[in-house]
mmCIF file as gemmi writes it, N, C-alpha and C atoms, coordinates in Angstrom:
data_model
loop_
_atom_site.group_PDB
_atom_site.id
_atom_site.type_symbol
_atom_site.label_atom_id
_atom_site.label_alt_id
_atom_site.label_comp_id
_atom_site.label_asym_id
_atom_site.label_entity_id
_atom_site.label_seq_id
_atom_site.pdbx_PDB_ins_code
_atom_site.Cartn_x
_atom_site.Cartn_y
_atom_site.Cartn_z
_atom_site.occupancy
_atom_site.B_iso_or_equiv
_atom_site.pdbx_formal_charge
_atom_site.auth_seq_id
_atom_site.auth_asym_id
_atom_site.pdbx_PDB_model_num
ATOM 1 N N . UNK Axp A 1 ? -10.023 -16.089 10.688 1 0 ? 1 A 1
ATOM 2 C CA . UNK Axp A 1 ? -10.552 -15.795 12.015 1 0 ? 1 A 1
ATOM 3 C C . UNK Axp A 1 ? -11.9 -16.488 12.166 1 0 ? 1 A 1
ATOM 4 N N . UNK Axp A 2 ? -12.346 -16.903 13.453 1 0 ? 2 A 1
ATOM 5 C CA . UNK Axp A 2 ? -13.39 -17.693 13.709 1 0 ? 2 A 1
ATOM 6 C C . UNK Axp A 2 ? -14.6 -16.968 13.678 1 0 ? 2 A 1
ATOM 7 N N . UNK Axp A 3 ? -15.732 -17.506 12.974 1 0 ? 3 A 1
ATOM 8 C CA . UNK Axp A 3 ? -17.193 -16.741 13.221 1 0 ? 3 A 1
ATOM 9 C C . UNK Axp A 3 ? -17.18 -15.934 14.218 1 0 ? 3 A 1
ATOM 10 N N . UNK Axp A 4 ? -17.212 -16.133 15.71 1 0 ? 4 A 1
ATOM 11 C CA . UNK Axp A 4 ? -17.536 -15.387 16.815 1 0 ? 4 A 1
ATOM 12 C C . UNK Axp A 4 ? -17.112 -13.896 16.691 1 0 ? 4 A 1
ATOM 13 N N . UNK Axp A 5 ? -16.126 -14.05 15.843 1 0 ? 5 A 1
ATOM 14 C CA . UNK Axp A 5 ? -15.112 -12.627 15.647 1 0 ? 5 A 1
ATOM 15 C C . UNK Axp A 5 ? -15.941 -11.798 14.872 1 0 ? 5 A 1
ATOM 16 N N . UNK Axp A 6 ? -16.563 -12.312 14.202 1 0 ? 6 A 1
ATOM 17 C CA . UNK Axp A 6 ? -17.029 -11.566 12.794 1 0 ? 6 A 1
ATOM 18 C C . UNK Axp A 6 ? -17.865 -10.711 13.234 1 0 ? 6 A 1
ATOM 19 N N . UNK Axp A 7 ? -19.156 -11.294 14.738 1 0 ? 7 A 1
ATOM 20 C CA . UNK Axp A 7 ? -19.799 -9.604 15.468 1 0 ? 7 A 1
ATOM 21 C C . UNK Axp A 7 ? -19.088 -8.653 15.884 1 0 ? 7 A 1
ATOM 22 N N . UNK Axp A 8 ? -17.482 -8.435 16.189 1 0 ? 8 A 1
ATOM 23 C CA . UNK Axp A 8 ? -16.848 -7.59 16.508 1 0 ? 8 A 1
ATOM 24 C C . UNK Axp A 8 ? -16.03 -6.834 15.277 1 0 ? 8 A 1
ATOM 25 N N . UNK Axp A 9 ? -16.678 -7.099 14.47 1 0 ? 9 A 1
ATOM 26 C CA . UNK Axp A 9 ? -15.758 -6.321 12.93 1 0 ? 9 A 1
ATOM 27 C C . UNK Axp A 9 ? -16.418 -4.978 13.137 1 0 ? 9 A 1
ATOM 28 N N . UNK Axp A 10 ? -15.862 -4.099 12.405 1 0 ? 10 A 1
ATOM 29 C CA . UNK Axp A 10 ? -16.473 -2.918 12.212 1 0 ? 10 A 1
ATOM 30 C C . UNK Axp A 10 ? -17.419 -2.032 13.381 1 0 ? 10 A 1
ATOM 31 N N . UNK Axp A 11 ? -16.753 -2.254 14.062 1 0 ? 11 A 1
ATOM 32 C CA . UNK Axp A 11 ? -17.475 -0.926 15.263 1 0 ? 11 A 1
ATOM 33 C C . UNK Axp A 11 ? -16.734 0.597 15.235 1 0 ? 11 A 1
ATOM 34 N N . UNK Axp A 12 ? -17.328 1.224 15.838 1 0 ? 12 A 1
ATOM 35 C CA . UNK Axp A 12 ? -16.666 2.337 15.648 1 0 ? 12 A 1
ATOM 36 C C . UNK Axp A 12 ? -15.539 2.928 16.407 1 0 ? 12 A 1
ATOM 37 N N . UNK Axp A 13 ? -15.482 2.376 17.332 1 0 ? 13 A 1
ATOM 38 C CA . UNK Axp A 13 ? -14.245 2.771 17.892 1 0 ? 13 A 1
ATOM 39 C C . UNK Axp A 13 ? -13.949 1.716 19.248 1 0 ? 13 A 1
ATOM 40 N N . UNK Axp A 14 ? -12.941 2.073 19.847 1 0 ? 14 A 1
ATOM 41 C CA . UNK Axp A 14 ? -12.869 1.526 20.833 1 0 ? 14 A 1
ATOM 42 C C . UNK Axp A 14 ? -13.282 1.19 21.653 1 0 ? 14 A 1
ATOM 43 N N . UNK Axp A 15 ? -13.941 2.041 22.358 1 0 ? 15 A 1
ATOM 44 C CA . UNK Axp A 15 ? -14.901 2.249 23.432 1 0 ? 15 A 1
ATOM 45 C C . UNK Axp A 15 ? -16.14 1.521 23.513 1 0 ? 15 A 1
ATOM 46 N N . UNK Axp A 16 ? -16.884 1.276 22.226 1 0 ? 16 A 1
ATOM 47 C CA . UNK Axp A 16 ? -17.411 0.557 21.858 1 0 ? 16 A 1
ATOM 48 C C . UNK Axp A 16 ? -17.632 -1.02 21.635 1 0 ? 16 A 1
ATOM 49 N N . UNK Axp A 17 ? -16.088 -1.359 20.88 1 0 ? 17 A 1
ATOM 50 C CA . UNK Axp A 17 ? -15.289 -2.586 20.932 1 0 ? 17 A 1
ATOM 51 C C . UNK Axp A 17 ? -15.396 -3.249 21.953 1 0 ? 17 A 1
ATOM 52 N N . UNK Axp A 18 ? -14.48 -2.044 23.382 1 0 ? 18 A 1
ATOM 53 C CA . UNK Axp A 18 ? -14.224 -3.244 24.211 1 0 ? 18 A 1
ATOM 54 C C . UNK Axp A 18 ? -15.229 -4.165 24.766 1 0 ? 18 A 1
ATOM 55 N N . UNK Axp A 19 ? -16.418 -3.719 25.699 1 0 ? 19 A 1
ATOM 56 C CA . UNK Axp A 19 ? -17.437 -3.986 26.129 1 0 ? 19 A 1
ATOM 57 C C . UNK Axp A 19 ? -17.931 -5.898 25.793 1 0 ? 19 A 1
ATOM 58 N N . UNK Axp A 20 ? -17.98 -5.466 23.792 1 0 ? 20 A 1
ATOM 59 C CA . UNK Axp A 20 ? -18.595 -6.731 23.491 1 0 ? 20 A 1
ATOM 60 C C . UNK Axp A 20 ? -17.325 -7.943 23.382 1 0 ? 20 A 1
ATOM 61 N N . UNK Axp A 21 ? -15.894 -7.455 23.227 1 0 ? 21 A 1
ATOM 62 C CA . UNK Axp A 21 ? -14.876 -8.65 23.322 1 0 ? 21 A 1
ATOM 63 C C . UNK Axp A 21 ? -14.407 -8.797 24.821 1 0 ? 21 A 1
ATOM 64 N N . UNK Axp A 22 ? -15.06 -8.303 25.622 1 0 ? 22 A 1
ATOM 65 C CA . UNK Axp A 22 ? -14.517 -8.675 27.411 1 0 ? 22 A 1
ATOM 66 C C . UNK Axp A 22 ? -16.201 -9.991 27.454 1 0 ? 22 A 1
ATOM 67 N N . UNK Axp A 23 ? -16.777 -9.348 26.336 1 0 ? 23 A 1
ATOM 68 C CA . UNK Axp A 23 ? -17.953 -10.567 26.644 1 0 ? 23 A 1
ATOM 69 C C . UNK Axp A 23 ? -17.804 -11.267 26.384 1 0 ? 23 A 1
ATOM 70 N N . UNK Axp A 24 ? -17.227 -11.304 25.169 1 0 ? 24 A 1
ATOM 71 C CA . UNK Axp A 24 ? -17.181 -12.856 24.31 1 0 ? 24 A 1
ATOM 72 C C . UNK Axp A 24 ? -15.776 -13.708 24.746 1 0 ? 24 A 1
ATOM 73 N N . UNK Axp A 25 ? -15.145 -13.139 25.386 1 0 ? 25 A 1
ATOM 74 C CA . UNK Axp A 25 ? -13.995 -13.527 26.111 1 0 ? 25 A 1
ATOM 75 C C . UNK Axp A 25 ? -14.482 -14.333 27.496 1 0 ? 25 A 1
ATOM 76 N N . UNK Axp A 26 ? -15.133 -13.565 28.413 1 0 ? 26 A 1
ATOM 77 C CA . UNK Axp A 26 ? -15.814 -13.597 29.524 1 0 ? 26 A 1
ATOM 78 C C . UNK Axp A 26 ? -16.332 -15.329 29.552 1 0 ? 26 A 1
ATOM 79 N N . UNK Axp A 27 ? -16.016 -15.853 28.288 1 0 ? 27 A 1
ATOM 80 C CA . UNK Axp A 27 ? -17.267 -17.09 28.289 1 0 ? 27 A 1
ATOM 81 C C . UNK Axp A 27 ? -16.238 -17.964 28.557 1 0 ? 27 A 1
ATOM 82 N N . UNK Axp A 28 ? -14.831 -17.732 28.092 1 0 ? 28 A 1
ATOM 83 C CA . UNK Axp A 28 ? -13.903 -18.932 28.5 1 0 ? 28 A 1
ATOM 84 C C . UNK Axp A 28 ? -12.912 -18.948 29.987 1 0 ? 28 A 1
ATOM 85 N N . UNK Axp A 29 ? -13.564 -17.858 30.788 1 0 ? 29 A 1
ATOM 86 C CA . UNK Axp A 29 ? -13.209 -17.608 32.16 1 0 ? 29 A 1
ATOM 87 C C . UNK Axp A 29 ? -13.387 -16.138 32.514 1 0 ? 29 A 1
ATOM 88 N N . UNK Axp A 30 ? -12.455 -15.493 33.253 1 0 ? 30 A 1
ATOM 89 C CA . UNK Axp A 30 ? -12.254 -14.406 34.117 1 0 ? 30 A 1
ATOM 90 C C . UNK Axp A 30 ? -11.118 -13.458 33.423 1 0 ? 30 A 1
ATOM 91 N N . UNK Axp A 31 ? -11.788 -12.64 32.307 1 0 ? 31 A 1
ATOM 92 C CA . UNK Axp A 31 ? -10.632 -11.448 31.965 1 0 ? 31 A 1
ATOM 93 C C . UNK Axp A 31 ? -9.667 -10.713 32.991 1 0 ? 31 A 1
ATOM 94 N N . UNK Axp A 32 ? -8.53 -11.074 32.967 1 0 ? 32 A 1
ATOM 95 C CA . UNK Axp A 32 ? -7.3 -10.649 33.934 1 0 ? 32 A 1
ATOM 96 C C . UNK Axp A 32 ? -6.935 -9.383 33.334 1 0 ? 32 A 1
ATOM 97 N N . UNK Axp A 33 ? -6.652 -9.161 31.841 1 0 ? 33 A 1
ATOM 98 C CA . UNK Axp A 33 ? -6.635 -7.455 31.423 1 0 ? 33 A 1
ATOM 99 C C . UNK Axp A 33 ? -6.831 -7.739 29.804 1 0 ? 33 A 1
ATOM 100 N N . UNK Axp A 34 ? -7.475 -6.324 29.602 1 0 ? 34 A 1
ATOM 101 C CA . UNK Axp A 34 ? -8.154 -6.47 28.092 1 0 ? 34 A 1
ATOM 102 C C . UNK Axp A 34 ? -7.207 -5.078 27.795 1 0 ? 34 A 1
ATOM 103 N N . UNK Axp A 35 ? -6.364 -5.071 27.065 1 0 ? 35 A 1
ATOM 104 C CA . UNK Axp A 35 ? -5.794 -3.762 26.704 1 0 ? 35 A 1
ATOM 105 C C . UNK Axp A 35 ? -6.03 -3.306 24.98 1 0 ? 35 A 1
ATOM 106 N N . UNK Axp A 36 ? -6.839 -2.251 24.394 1 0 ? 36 A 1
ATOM 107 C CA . UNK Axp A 36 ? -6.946 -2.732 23.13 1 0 ? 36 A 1
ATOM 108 C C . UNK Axp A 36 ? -6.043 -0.828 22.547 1 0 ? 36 A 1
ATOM 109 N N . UNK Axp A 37 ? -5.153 -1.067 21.035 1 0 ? 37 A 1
ATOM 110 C CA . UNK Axp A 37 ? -4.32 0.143 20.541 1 0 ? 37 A 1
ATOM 111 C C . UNK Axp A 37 ? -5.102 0.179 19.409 1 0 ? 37 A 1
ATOM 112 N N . UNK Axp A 38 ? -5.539 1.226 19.146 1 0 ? 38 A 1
ATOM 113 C CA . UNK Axp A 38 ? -5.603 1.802 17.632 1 0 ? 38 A 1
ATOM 114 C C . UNK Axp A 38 ? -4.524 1.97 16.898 1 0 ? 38 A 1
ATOM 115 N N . UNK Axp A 39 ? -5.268 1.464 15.919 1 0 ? 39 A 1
ATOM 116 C CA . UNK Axp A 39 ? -3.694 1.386 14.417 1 0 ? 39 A 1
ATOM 117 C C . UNK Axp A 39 ? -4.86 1.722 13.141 1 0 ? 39 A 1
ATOM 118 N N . UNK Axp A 40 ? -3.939 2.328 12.262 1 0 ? 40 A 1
ATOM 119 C CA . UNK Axp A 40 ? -4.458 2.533 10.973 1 0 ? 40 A 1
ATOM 120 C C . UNK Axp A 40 ? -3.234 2.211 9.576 1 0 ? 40 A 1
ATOM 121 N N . UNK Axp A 41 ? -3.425 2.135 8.866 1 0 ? 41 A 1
ATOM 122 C CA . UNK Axp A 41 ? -2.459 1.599 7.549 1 0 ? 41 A 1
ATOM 123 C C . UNK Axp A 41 ? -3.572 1.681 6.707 1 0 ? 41 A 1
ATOM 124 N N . UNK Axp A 42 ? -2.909 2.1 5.84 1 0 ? 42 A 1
ATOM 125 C CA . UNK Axp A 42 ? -3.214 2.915 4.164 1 0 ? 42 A 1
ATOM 126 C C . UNK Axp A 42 ? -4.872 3.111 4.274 1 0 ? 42 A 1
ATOM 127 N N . UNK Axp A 43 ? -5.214 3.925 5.271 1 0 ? 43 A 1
ATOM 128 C CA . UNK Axp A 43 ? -6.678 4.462 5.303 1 0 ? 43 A 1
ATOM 129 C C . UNK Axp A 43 ? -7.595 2.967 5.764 1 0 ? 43 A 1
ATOM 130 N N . UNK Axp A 44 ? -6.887 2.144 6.359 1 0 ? 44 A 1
ATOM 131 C CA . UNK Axp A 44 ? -7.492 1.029 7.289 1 0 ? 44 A 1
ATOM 132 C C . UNK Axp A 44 ? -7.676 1.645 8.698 1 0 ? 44 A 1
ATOM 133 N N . UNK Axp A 45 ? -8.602 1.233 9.64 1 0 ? 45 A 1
ATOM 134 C CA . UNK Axp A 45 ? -8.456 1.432 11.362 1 0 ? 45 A 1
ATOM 135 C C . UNK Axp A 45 ? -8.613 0.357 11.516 1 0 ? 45 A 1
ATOM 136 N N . UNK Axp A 46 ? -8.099 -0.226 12.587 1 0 ? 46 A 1
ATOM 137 C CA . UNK Axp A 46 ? -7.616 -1.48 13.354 1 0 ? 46 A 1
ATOM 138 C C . UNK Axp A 46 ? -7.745 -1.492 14.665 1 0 ? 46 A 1
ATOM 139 N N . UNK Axp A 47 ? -7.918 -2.191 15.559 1 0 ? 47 A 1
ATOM 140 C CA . UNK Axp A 47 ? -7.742 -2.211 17.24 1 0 ? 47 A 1
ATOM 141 C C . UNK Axp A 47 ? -6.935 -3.523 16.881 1 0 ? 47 A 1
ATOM 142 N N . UNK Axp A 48 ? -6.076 -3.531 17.715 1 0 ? 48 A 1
ATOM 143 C CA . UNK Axp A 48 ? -4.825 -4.284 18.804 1 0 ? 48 A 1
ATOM 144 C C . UNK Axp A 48 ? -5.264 -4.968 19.801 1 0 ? 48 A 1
ATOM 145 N N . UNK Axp A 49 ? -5.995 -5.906 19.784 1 0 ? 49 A 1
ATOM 146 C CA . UNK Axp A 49 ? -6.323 -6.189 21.236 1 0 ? 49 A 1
ATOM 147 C C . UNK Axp A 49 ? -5.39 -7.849 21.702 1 0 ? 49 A 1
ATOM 148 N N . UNK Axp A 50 ? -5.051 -6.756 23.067 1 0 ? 50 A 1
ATOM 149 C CA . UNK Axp A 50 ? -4.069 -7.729 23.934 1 0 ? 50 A 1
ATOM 150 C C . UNK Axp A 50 ? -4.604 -8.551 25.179 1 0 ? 50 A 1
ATOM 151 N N . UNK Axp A 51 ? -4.574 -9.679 25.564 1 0 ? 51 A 1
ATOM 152 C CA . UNK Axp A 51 ? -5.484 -10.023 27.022 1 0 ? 51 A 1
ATOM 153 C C . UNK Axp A 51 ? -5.238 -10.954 27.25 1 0 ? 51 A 1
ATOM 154 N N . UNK Axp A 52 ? -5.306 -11.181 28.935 1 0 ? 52 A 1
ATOM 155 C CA . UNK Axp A 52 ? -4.852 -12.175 29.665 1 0 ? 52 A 1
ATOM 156 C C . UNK Axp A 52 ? -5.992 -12.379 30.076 1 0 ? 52 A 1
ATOM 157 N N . UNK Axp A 53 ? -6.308 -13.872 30.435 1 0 ? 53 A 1
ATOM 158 C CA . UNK Axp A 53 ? -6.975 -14.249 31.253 1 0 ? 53 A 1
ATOM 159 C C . UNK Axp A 53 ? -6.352 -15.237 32.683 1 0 ? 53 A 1
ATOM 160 N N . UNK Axp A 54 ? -7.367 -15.03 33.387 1 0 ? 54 A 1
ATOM 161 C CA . UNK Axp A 54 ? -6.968 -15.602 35.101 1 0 ? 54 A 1
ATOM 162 C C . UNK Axp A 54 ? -6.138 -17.015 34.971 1 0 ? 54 A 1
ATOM 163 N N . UNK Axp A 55 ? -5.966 -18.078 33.957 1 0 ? 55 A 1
ATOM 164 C CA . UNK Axp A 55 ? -5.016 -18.909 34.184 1 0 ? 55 A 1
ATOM 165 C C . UNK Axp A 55 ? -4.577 -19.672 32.524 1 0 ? 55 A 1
ATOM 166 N N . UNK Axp A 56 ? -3.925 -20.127 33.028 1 0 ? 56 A 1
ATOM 167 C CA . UNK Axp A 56 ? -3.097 -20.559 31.489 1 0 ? 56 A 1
ATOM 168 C C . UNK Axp A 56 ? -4.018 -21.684 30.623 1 0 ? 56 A 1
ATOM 169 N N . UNK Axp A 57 ? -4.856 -22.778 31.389 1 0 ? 57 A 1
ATOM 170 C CA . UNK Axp A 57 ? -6.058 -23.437 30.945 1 0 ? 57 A 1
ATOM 171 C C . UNK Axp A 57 ? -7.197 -22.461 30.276 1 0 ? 57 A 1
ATOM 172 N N . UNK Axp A 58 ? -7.585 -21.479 30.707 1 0 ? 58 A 1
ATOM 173 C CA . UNK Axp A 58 ? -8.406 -20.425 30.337 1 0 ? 58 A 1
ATOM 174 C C . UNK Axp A 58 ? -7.863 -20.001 29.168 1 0 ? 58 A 1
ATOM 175 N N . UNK Axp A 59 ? -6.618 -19.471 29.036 1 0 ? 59 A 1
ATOM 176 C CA . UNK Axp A 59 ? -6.385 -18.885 28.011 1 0 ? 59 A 1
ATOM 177 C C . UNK Axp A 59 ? -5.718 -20.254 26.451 1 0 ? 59 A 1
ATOM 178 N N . UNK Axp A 60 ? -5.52 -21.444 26.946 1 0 ? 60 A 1
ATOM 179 C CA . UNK Axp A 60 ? -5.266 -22.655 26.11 1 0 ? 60 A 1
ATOM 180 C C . UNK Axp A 60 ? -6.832 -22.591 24.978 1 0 ? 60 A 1
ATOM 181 N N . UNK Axp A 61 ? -7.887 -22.316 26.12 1 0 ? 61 A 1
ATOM 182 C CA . UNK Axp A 61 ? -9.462 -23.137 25.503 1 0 ? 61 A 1
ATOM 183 C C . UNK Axp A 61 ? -9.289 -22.15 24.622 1 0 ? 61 A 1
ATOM 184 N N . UNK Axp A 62 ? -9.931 -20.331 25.304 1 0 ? 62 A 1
ATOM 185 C CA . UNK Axp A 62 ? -10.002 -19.49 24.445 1 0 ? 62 A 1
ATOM 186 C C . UNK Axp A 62 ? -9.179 -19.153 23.099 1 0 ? 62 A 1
ATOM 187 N N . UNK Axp A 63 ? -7.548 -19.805 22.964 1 0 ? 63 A 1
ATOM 188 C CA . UNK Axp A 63 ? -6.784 -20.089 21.84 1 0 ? 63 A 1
ATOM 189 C C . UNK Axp A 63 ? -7.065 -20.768 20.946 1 0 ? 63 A 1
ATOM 190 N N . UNK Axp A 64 ? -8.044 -22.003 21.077 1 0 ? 64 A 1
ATOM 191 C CA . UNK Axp A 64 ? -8.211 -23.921 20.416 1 0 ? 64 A 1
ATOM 192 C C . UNK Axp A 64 ? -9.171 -23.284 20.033 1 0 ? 64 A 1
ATOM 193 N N . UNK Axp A 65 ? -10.376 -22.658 21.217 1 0 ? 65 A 1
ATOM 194 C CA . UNK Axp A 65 ? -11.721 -22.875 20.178 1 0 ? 65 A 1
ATOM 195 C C . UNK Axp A 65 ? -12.074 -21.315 19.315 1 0 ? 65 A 1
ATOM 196 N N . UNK Axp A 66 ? -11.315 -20.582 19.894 1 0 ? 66 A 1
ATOM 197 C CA . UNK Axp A 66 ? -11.351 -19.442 18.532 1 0 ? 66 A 1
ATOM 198 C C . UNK Axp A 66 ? -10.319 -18.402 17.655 1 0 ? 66 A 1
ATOM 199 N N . UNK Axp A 67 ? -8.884 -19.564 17.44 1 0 ? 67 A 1
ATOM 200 C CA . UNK Axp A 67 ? -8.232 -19.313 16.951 1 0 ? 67 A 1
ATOM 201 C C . UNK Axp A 67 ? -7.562 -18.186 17.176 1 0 ? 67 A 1
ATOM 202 N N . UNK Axp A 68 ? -7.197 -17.726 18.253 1 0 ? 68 A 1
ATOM 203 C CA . UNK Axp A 68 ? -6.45 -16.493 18.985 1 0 ? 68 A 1
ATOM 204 C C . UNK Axp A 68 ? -5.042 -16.845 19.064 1 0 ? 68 A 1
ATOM 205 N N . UNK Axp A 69 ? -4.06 -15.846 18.78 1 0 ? 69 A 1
ATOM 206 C CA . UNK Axp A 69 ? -2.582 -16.361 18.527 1 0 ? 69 A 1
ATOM 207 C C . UNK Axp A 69 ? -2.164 -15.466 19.919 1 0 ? 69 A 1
ATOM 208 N N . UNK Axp A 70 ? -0.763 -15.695 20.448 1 0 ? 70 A 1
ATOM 209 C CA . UNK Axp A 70 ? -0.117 -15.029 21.276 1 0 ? 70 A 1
ATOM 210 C C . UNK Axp A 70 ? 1.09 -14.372 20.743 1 0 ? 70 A 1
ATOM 211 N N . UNK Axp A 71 ? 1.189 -13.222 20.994 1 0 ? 71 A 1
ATOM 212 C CA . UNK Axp A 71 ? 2.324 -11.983 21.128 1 0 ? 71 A 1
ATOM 213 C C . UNK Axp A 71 ? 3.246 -11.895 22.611 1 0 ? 71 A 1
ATOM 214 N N . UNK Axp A 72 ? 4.651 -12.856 22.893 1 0 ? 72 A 1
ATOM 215 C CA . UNK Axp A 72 ? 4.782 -12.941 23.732 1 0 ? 72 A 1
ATOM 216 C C . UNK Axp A 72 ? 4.159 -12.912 24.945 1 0 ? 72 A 1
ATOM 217 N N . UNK Axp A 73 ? 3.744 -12.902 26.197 1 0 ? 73 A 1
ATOM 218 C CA . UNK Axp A 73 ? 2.955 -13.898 27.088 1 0 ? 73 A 1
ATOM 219 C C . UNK Axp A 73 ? 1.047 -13.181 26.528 1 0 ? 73 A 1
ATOM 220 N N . UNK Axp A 74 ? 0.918 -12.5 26.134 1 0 ? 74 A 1
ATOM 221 C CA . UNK Axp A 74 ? -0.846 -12.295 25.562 1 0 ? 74 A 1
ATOM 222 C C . UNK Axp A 74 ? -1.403 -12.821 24.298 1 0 ? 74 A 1
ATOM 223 N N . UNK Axp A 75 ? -2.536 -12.934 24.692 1 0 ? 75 A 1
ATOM 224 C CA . UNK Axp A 75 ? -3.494 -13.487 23.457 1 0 ? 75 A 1
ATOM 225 C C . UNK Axp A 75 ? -3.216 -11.968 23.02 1 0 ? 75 A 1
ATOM 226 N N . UNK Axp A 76 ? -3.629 -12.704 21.357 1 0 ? 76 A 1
ATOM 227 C CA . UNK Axp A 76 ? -3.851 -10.964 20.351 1 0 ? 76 A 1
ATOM 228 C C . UNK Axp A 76 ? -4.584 -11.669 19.202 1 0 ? 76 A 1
ATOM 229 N N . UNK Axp A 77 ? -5.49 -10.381 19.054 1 0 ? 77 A 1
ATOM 230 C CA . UNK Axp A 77 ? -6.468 -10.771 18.716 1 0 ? 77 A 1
ATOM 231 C C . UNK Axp A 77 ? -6.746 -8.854 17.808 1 0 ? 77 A 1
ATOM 232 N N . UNK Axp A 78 ? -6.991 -8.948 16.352 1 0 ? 78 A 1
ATOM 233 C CA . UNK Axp A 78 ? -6.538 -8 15.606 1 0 ? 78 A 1
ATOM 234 C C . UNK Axp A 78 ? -8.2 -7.521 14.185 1 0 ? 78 A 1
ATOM 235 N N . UNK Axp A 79 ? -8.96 -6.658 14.701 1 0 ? 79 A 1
ATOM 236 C CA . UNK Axp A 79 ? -10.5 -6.337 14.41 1 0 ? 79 A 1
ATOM 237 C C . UNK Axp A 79 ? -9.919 -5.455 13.614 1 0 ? 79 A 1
ATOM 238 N N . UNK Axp A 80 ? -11.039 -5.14 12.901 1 0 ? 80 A 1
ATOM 239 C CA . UNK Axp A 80 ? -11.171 -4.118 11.548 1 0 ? 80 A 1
ATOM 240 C C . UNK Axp A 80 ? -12.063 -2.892 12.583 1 0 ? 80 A 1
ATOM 241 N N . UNK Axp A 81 ? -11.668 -1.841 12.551 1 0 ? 81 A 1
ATOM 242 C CA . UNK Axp A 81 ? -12.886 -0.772 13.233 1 0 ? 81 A 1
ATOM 243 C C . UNK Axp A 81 ? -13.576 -0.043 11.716 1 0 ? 81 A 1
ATOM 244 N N . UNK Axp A 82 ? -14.68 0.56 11.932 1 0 ? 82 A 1
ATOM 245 C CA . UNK Axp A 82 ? -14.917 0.862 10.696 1 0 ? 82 A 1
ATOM 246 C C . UNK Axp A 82 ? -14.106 2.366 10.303 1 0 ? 82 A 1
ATOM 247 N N . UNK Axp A 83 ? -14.309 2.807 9.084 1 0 ? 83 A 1
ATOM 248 C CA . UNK Axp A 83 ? -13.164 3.775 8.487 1 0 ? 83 A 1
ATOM 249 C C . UNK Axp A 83 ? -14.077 4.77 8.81 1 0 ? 83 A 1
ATOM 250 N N . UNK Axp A 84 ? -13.587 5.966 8.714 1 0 ? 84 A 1
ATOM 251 C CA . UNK Axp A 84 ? -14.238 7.494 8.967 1 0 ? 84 A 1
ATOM 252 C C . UNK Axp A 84 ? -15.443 7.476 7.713 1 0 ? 84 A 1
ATOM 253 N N . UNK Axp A 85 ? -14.993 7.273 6.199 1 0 ? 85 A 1
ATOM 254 C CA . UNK Axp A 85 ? -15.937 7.19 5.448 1 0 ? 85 A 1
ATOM 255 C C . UNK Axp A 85 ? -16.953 6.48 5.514 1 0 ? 85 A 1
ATOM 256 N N . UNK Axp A 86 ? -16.928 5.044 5.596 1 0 ? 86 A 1
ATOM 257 C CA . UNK Axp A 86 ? -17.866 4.156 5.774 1 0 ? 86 A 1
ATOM 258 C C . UNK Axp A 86 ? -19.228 4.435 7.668 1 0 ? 86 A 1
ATOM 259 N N . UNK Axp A 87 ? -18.633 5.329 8.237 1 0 ? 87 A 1
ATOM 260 C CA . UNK Axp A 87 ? -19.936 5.883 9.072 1 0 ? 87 A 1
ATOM 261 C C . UNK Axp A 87 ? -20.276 6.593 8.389 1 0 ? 87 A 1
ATOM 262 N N . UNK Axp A 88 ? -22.076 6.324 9.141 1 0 ? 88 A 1
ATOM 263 C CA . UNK Axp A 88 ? -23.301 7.046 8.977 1 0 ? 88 A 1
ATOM 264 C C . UNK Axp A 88 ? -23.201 8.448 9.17 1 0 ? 88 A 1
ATOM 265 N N . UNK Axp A 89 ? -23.594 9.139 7.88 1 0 ? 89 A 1
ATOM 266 C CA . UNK Axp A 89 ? -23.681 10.791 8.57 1 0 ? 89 A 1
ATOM 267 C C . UNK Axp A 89 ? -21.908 11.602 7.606 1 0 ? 89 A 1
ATOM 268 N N . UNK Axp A 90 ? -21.192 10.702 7.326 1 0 ? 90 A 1
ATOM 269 C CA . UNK Axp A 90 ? -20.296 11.235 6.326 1 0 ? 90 A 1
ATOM 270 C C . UNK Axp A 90 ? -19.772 11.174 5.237 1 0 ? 90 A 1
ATOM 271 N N . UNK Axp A 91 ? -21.336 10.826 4.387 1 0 ? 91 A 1
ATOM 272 C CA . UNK Axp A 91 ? -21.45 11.321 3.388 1 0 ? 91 A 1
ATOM 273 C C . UNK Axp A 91 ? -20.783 10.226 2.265 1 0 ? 91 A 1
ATOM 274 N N . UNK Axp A 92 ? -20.464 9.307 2.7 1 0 ? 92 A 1
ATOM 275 C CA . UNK Axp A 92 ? -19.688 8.597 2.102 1 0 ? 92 A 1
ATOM 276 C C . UNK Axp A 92 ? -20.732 7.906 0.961 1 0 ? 92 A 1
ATOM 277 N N . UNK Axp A 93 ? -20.078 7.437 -0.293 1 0 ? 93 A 1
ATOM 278 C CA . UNK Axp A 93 ? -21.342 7.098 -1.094 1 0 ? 93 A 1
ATOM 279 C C . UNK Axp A 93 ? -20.812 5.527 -1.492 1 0 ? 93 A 1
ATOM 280 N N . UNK Axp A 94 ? -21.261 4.537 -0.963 1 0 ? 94 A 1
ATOM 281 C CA . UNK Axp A 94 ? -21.163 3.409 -1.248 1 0 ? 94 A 1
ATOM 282 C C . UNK Axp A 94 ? -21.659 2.433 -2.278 1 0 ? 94 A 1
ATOM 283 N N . UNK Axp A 95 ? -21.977 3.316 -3.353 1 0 ? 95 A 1
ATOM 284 C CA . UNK Axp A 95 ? -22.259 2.43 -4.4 1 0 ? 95 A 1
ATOM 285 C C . UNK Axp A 95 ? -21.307 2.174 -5.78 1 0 ? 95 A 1
């Protein structure tokens, strides 16, 4: 996955997420829909994020210059959220 991605690793949840990838999206045109699913596997959290943008040139650039694949007609585009342990405040001991 391309650098740009790497500020969107580990946030805490969704809500959070979306905001900064409608931005970093935002730069290669006009977000048409940002839809993002929570997923988890073997004590991983994940967001799903699905999105169209306003025309098929828009969504070509945003593919070339940061390596975004498509899931029948949407870009997808697949973040690490951080785990329940690894937030602040639960105790988690990281050494």
């Amino acid at each position: 996955m391309h650098n740009e991605f790497d500020q969107l690793k580990n946030f805490p949840d969704i809500s959070t997420l979306r905001p900064a990838l409608h931005s970093l999206c935002s730069r290669y045109g006009s977000v048409a829909r940002l839809d993002i699913l929570a997923a988890s596997q073997a004590g991983k959290r994940q967001a799903l994020c699905f999105l169209r943008m306003d025309s098929p040139a828009q969504e070509q650039q945003l593919m070339h210059e940061l390596g975004v694949g498509r899931f029948g007609g949407d870009l997808v585009v697949i973040l690490d959220l951080l785990t329940p342990a690894a937030m602040p405040g639960h105790g988690a001991n990281l050494t």
